[in-house]
Phi, psi and omega in degrees: 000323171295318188296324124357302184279312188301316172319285181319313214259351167313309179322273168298348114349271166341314193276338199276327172292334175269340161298317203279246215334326220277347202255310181315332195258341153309315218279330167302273157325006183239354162258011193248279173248152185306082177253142196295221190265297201298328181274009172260331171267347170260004138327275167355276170342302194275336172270006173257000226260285170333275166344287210287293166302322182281336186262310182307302172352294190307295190300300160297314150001265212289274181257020165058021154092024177281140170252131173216143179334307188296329189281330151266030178252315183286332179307309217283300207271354179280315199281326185301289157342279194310299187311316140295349169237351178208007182275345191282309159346276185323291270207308163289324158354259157313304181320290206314315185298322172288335210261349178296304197267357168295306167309307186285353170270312131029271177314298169279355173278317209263349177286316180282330167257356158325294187292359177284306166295320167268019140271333240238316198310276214304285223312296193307332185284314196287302200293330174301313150317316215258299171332310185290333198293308204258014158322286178345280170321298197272030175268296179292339168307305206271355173275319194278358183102350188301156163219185203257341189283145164237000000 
């Protein structure tokens, strides 16, 4: 029976450190790209959701969906752990790594699009002219009196 309850409470351990990585990796994505109020709350929304599934999961698993005291003790000292030891790590990691493939996705869109703009620069240049060339025309038409019947 101890031996059991120590399994259960490693378990839930466990779960609190994948709580801990599962709230880090919000803490990533919200430092990584710029999100308004409303898409930080349904982050929120989405990491209790995640939590929540991850602890029931656990529970119907684990301990055949019997709740004992020691299983939030263990949530507490698994998110505590991590969160003192490996989320400040974890967490400049990753930022560097997103903010490393944003710059290098960056690069390659403006490098694939470079050659769209010095085909496209004369074609925008020529329509533009040819909009002023006939302002032009039809200003001085209507100024000077012409009309279309002949």
């Amino acid at each position: 029976m101890i031996a059991n309850q120590a399994y259960l409470f490693l378990i839930f351990t466990i779960n609190g450190i994948l709580i801990g990585i599962l709230f880090d990796i919000f803490r990533i994505l919200r430092k990584s790209f710029e999100t308004s109020d409303i898409v930080t709350y349904i982050e929120d929304i989405l990491f209790w959701i995640l939590a929540g599934f991850i602890l029931l999961y656990s529970i119907f698993k684990f301990s055949n969906g019997e709740i004992r005291f020691y299983m939030f003790i263990g949530i507490f000292i698994g998110c505590i752990l991590y969160m003192l030891m490996f989320s400040k790590f974890f967490i400049k990691i990753n930022v560097k790594i997103i903010t490393t493939l944003k710059d290098i996705i960056s690069k390659i869109i403006s490098i694939i699009i470079l050659p769209i703009k010095i085909i496209f620069k004369p074609i925008h240049f020529i329509t533009i002219n040819v909009k002023k060339i006939n302002k032009k025309v039809t200003f001085f038409s209507k100024k000077e009196g012409f009309s279309q019947k002949m």
